[in-house]
C-alpha positions in Angstrom: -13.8 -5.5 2.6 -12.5 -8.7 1.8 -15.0 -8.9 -1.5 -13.8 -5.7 -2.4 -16.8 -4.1 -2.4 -16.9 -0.4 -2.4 -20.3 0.5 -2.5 -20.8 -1.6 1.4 -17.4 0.5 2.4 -19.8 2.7 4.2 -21.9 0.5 6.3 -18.7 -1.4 7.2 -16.9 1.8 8.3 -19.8 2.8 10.6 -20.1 -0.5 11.6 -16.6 -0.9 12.5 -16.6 2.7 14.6 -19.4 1.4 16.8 -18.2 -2.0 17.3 -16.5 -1.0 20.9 -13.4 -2.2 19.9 -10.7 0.5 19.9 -7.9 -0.2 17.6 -11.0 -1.0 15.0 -12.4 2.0 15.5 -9.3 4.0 14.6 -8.5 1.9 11.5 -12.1 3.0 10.4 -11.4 6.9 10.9 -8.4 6.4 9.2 -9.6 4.6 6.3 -12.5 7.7 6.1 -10.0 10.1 6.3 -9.7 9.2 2.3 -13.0 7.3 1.6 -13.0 8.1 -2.1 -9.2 6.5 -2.3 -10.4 3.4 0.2 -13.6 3.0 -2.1 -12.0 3.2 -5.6 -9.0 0.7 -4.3 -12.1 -1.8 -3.1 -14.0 -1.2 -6.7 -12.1 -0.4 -9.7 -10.2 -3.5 -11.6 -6.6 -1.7 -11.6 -3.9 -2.7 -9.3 -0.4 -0.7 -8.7 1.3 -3.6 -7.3 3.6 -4.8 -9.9 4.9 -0.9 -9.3 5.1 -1.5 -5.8 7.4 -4.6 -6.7 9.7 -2.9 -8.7 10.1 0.1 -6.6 10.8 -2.5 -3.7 13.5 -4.5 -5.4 14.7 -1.1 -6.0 15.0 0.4 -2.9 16.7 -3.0 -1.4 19.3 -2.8 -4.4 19.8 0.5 -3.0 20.3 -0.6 0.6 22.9 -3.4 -0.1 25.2 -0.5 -1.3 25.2 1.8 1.9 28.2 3.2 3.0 30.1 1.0 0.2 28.9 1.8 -3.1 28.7 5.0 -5.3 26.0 5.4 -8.1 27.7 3.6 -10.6 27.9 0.6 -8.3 24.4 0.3 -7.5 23.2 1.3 -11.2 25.2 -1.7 -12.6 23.6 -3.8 -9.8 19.9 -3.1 -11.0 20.7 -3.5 -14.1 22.1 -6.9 -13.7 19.5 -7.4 -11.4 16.9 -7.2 -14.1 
């Protein structure tokens, strides 16, 4: 995994279920719930973290406002932000 290899994804995952170790075992079912997701993340060159970034500074420009601030407030505040 941490080579990002996506064609071992498979003998990791069914080494990971057998490995008697419970809480590694579940990870592993989850991550095969959506193998062709988990593989394509471990092989392909393209990232969607600056996305995630923005989205996050986003969302925490939105929490400053609660209970405080209409839409115009927190619209100026990105945009100043940025």
């Amino acid at each position: 995994m941490r080579e990002h290899r996506g064609e071992a994804c498979e003998a990791w995952l069914t080494e990971a279920a057998a490995s008697g170790i419970e809480a590694r075992a579940r990870f592993a079912q989850g991550l095969r719930a959506d193998l062709a997701a988990v593989q394509a993340g471990l092989t392909l060159p393209w990232s969607n973290g600056p996305v995630a970034g923005h989205v996050n500074r986003l969302k925490l420009r939105k929490r400053q406002g609660y209970g405080r601030a209409d839409v115009g407030l927190v619209r100026q505040r990105v945009i100043q932000a940025a």
